[in-house]
N, C-alpha and C positions, 0 to 999 in steps of 0.2 A: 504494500500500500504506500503511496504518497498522500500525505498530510500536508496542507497548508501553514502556512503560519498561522497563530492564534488561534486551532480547534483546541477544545477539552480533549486529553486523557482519564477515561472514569478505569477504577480499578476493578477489574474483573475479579473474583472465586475462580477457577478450575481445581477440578480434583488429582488432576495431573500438572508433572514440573515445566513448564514451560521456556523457553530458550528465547530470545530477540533481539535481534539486532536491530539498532535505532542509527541512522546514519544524519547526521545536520548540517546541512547544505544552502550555504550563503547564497544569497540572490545574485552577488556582486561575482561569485563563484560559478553560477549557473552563465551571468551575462557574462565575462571573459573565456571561459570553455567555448560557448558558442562562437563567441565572433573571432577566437584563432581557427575555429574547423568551418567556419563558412565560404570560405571559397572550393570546401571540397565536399558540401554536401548536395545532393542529387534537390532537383527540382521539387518542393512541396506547398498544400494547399497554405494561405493565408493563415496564420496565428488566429486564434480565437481561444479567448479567456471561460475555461467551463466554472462550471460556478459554485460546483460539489465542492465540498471540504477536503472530502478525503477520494481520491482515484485511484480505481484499481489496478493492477501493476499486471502486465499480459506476461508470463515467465517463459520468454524466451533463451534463445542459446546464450544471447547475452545476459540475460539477468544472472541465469546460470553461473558462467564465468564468473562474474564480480561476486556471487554468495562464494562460489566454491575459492576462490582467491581471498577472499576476505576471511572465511574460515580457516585456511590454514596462517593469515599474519597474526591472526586474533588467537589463534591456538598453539602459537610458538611463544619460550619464556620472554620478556619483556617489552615492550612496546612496538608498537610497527613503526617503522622508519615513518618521515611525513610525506617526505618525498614519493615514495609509492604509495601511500592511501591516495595524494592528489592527483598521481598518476590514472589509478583506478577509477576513482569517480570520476574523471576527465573522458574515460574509455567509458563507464556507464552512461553519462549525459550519450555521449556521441551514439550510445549501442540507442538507445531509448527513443532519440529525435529521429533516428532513421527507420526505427521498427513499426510494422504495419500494423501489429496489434496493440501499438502500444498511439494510435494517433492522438487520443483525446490529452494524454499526458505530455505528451510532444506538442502541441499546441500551447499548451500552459508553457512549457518552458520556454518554446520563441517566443513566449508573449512578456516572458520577466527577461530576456533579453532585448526585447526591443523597444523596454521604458526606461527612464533615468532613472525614478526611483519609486520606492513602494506602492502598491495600483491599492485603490479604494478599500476593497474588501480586505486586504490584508493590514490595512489601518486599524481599521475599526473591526476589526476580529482581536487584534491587538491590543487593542485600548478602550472596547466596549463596557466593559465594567468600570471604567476611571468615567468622575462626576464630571465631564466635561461640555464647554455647550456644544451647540452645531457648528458655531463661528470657531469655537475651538478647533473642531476635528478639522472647518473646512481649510484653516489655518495648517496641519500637520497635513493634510492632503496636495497643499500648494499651491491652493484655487478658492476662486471667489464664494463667498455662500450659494451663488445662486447657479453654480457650474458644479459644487459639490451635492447640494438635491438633484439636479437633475442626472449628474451620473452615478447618486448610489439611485436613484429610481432605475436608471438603466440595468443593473446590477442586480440590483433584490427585486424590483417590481412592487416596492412598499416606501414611503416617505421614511426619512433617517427617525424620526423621532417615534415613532409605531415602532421599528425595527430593535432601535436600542432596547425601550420598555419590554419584550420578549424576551430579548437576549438575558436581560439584567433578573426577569422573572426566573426566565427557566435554570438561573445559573442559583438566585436563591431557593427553589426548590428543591435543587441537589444538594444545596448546603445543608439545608432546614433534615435532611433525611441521610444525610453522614457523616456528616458533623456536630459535634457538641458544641459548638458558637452559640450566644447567644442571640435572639432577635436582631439586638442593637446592633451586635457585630457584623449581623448578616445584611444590613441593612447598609451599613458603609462599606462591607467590601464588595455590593454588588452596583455599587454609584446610588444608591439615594440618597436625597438629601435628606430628608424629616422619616421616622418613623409613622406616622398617621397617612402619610401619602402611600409608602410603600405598602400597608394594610389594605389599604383601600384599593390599591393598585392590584394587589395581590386575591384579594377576596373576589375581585370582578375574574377575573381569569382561573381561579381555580378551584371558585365556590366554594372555600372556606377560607377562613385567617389563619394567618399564620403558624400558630399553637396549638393548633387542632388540626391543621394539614399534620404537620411534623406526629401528632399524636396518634392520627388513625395511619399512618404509616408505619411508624413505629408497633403497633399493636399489631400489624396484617405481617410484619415481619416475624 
């Protein structure tokens, strides 16, 4: 799988011991990989930004390669050289943008090479929970307020202010139901500002408050 910047990791139960490799790949990583191998890549459709969080990865001969090289640096005594890991992932990007099963992931990546710098949703997936205004974001976006709604409308197909109030709900009902935080806590780490708002905010959306969400979940657990 490929992960965007700024999705949640929730922690799974399995009954089995589980192994994962996590790999973290700079945008600034992704855009220079491409533009030294672009004079040698074969003709492809137009970049187009998908919208999913997480994309799933076609395991190809290439993907192949880079697990089975990665597990044997990863499984020799002390650290892999860095030189070969960038090497590697340099070989992964390239196996990835060329591969047929892998186009919708390949689009995503000529699409963070061919901006300067962070695209919208990777903003504000990043900084959705922080109390900030619109003027704020549209300030770290590097465009005017009124070019930052109309391209996260582009984006999500929901105005910024609908879209954060979800975001900020659904991240305090994961709190509310794993966390021993209390309300108060939960209420500033998810960007509200008043606790009476976020009750109210939260009772419209999940037909109950807060204290009794957390309670009949706790009790069905």
């Amino acid at each position: 799988m490929f992960i965007k910047k700024g999705a949640n990791l929730l922690r799974q139960n399995t009954p089995d011991d589980v192994c994962i490799f996590v790999f973290f790949v700079p945008d600034d990583f992704i855009r220079t990989t491409l533009r030294e191998i672009a004079a040698d890549l074969p003709a492809l459709p137009p970049p187009a930004e998908p919208r999913e969080t997480a994309i799933r990865v076609q395991h190809d001969a290439g993907i192949a390669a880079f697990l089975q090289a990665m597990t044997v640096l990863f499984g020799a005594s002390g650290t892999p050289p860095e030189l070969l890991l960038k090497l590697k992932l340099k070989e992964l990007i390239a196996s990835i943008v060329i591969s047929p099963g892998n186009a919708k992931l390949s689009s995503y990546l000529r699409c963070v090479a061919s901006r300067k710098g962070p695209s919208i949703p990777a903003i504000m997936e990043a900084n959705c929970r922080h109390n900030l205004s619109l003027e704020a974001f549209a300030k770290l976006c590097n465009c005017s307020l009124s070019t930052f709604k109309r391209e996260f409308r582009r984006h999500y197909g929901v105005a910024p202010g609908r879209w954060l109030l979800e975001q900020r709900l659904q991240c305090s009902a994961h709190l509310l139901t794993t966390t021993g935080m209390s309300i108060t806590e939960i209420v500033f780490e998810c960007g509200f500002e008043q606790p009476a708002h976020f009750t109210r905010a939260f009772k419209a959306r999940f037909g109950q408050p807060p204290s009794e969400y957390r309670e009949a979940r706790v009790a069905a657990a």
